[in-house]
PAKE-511536 format. One record per atom (N, C-alpha, C): residue in one letter; x, y, z. Coordinates in steps of 0.001 Angstrom, whole numbers, plus 524288, in hexadecimal, padded with zeros to 5 digits. Layout:
PAKE-511536
AXYZ/...
This chain:
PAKE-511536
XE3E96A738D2132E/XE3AADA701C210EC/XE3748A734020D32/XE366AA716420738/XE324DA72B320430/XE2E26A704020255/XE2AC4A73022022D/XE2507A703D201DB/XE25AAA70CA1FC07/XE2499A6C741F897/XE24D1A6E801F34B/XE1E44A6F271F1FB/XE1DBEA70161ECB7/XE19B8A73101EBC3/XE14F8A76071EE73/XE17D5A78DE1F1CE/XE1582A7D151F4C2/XE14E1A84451F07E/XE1176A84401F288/XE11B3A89E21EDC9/XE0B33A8BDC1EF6B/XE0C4CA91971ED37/XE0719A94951EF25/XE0415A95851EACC/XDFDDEA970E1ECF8/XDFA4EA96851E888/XDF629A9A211EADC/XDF453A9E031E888/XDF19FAA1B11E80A/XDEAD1A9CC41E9F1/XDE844A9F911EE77/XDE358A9D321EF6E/XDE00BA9C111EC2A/XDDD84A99781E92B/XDD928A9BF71E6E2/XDD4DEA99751EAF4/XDCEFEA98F31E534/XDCBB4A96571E7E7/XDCA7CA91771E88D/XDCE71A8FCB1E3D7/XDCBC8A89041E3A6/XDD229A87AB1E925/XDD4A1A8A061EBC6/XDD722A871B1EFAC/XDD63BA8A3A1F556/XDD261A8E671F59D/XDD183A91DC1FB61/XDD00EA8EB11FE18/XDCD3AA8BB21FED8/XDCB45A87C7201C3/XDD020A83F920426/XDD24DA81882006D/XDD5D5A7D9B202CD/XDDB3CA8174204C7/XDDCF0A872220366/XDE0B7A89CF20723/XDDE03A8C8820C3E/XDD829A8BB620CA6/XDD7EFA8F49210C2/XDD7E6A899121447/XDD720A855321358/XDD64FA81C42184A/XDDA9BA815921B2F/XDDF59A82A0218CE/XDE502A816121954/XDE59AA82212205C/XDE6BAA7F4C223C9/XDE796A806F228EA/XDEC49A804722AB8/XDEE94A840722F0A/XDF326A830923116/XDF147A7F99236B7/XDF568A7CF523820/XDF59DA7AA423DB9/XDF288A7E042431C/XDEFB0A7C8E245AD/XDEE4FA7DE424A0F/XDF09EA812224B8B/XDF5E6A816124CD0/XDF8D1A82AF250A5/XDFBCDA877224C8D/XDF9A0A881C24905/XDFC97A8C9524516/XDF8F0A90572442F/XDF1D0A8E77245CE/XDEE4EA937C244ED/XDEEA5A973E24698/XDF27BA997524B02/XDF2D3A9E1D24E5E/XDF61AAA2C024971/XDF889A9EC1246F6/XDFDDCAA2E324358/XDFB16AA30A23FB8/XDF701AA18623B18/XDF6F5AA2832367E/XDF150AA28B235ED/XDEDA8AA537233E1/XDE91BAA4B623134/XDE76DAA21E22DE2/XDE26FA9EA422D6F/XDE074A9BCC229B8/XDE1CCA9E0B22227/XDE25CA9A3D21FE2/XDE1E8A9CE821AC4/XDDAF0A9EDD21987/XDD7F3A9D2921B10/XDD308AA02521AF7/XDD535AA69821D78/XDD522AA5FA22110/XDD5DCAAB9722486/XDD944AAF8C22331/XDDE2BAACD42209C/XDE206AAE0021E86/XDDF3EAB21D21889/XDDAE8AAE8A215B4/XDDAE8AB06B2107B/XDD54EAB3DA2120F/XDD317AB26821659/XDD021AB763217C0/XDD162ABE0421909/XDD725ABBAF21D67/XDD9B3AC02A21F64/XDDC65AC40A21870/XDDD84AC0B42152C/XDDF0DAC4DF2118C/XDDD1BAC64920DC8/XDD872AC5BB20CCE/XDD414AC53920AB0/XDD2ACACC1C20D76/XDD134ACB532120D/XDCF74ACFE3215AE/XDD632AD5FB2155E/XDD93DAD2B9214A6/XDDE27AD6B82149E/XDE114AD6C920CFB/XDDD6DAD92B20A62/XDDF65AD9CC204B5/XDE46DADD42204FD/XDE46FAE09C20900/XDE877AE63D209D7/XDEE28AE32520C5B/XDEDE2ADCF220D68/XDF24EADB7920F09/XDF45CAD88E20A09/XDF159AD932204E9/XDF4B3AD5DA20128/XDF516ACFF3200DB/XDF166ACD712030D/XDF2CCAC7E020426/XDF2BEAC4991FF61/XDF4F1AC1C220010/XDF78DABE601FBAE/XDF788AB7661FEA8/XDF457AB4EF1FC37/XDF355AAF961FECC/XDF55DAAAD81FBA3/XDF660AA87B1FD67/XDF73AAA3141FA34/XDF705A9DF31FBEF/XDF4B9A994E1F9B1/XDF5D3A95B01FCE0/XDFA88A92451FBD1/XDFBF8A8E6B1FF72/XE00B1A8C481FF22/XDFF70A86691FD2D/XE02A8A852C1F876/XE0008A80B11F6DC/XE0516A7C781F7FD/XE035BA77401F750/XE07B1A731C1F673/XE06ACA6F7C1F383/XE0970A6F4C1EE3C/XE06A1A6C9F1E9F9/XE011DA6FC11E82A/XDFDA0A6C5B1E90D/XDF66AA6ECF1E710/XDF4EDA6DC01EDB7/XDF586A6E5C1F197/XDF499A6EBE1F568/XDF433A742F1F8F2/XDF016A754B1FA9F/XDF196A7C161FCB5/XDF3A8A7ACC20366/XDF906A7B7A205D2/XDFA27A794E20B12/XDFA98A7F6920EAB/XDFB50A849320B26/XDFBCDA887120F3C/XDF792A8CEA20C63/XDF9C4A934020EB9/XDF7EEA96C020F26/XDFC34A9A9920FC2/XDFC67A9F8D20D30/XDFFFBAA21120DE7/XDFE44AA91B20B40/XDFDF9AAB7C20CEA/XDFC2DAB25B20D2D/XDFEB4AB43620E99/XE015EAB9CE20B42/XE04E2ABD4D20B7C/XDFFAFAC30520BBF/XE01CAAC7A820D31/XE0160ACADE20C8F/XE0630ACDBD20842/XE0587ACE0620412/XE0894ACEE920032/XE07A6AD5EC1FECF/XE0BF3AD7892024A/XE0C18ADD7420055/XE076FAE09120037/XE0524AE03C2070D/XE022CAE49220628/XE0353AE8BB20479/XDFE8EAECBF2020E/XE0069AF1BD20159/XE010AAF5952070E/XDFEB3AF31F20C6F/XDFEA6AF71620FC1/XDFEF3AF2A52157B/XDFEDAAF5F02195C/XDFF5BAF19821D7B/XE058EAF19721F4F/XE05ACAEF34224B5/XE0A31AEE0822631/XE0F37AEAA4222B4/XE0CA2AE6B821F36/XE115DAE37821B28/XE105CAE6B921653/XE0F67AEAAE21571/XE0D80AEE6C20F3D/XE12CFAEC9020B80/XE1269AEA97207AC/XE1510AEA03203C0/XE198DAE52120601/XE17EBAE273209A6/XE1B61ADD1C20B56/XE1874AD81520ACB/XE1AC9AD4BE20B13/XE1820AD01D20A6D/XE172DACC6F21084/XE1364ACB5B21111/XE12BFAC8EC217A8/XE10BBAC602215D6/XE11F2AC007217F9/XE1056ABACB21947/XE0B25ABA4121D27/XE0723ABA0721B76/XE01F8ABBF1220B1/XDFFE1AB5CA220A6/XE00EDAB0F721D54/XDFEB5AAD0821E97/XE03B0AA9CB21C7F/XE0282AA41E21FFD/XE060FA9FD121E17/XE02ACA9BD8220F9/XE00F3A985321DCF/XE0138A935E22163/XE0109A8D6B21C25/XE02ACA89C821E81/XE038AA84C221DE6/XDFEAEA8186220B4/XDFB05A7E0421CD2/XDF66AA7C8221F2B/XDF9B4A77FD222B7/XDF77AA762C2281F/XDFA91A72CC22BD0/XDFCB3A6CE02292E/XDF9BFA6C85225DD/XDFAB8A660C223D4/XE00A3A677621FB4/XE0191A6A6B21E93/XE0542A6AEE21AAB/XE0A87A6D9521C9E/XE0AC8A6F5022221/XE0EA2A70A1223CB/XE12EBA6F84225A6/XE1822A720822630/XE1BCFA6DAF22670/XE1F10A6B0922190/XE1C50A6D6E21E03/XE1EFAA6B522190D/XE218FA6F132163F/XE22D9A735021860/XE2658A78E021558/XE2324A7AC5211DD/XE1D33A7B9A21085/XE196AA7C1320EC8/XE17DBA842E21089/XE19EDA845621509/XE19A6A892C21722/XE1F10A8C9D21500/XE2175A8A13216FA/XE2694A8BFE21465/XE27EFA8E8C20E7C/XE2641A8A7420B2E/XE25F5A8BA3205D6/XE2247A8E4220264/XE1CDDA8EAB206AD/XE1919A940820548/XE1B50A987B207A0/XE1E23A98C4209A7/XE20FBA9E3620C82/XE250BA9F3620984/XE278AA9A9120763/XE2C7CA9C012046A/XE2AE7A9E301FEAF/XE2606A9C7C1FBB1/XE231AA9F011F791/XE2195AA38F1F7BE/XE1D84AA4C81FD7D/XE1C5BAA96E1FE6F/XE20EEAAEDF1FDC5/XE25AFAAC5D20163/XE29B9AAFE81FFF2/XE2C1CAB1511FD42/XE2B8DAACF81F911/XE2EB3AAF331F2B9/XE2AFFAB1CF1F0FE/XE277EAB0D81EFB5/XE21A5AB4791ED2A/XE22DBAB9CC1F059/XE227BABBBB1F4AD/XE24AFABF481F799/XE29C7AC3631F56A/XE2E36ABFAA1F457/XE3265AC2AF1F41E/XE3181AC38A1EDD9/XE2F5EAC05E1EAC7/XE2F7AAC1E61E653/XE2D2AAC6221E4EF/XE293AAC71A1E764/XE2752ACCF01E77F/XE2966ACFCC1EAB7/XE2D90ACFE61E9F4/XE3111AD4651EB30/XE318CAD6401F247/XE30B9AD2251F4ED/XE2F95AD3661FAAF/XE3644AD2501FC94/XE3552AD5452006D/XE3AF5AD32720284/XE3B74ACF8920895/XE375AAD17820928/XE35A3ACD6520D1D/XE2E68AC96620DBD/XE2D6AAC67F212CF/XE28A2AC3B6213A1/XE278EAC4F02184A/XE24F7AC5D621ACF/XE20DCAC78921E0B/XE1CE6AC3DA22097/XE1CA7AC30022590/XE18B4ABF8E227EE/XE1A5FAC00422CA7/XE1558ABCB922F85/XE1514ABD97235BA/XE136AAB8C1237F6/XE1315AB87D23CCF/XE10C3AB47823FAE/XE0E5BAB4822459E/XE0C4FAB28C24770/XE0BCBAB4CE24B68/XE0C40AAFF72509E/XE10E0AB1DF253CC/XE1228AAF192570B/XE0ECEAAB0225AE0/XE1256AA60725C1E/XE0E21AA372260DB/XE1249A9B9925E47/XE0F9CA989126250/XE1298A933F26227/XE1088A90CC25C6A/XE152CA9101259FE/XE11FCA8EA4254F9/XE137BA900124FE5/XE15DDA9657252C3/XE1532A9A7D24D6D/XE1928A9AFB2497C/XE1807A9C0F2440F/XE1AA9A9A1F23FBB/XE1EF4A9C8123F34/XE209DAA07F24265/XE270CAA25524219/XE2BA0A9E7224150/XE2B4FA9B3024256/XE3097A97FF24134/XE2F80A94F3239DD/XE2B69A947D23902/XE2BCCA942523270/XE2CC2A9B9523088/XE2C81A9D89231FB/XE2E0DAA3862304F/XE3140AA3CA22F35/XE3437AA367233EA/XE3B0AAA287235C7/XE3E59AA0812320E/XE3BF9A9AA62316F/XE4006A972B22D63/XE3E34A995022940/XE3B82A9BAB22656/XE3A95A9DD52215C/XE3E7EAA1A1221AE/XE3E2DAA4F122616/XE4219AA970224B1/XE41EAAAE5C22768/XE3D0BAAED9229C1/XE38C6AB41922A34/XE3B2AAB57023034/XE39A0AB9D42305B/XE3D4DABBAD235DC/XE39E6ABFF4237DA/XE3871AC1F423CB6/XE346FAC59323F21/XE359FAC9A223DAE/XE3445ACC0A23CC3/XE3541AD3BE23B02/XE351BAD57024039/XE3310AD43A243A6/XE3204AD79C24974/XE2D51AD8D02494F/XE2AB9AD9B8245FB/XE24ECADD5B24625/XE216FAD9AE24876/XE1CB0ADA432490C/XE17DBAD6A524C4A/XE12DBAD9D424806/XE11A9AD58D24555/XE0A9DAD79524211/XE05F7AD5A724664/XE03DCAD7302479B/XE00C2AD4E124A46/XDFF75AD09524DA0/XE0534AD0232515C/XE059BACD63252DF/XE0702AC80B25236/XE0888AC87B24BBC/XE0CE7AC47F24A24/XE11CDAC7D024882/XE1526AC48624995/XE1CF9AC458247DB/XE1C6CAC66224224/XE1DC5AC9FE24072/XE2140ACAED239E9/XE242DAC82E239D2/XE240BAC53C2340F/XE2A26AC0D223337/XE2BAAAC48622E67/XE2F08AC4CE22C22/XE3336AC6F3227BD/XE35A4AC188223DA/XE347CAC0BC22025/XE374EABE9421CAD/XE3B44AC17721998/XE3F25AC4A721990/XE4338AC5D6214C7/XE43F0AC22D210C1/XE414DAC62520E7F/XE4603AC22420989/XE4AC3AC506206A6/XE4F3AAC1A9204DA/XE530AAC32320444/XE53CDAC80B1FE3A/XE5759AC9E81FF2D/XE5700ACEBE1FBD5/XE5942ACA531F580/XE56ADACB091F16D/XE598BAC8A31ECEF/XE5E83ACACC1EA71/
């Protein structure tokens, strides 16, 4: 399923307001941080490279999505990690998540990455099985008490 005119857009100010209200479901606050908290947390971490965007549909802002894009230092130094994703609750369900992940990852490989990077952190609820069907597979490692997922991407 594709969400059509889904596509990402750099925050500014005339739309911070209407991406930070963006909420996930009740039952999803344990896995993901507010986009407030979210653009606080990287705000406070310049040394992780963060790279934000919101997720639009049409002129509508429906998600949130933050990479750590090639720190220079740190455990992902010169990799790309997925540190935020979410889909505000009213808009989900519509492959809306999917196709900001599938953007994120071309933007990714086009800069020359060979893989994607992200985590989650376990419990009833938790977003590993949209990982899964994307593609992403555990490395084995544990960050802080969330799962490493691995995206490869294929050699050209």
């Amino acid at each position: 399923m594709r969400s059509p005119g889904v596509h990402l857009r750099e925050i500014t100010d005339d739309d911070r307001d209407a991406v930070r209200a963006l909420r996930v479901r009740r039952d999803q606050k344990q896995f993901v941080a507010s986009v407030s908290q979210s653009l606080k947390e990287a705000a406070k971490k310049p040394e992780a490279n963060p790279w934000c965007r919101a997720v639009y549909c049409g002129d509508e802002p429906v998600g949130f999505v933050m990479l750590s894009w090639k720190p220079p230092a740190g455990l992902y130094k010169g990799r790309h990690f997925l540190w935020r994703l979410l889909v505000d609750k009213r808009y989900q369900g519509r492959g809306i998540g999917r196709e900001a992940l599938m953007q994120v990852a071309t933007l990714v490989r086009a800069d020359g990455a060979t893989e994607l990077l992200t985590s989650y952190e376990p419990g009833d609820g938790e977003p590993w099985p949209f990982y899964q069907k994307f593609g992403f597979e555990p490395t084995g490692e544990i960050d802080d008490g969330e799962i490493v997922l691995r995206l490869a991407f294929p050699t050209r």
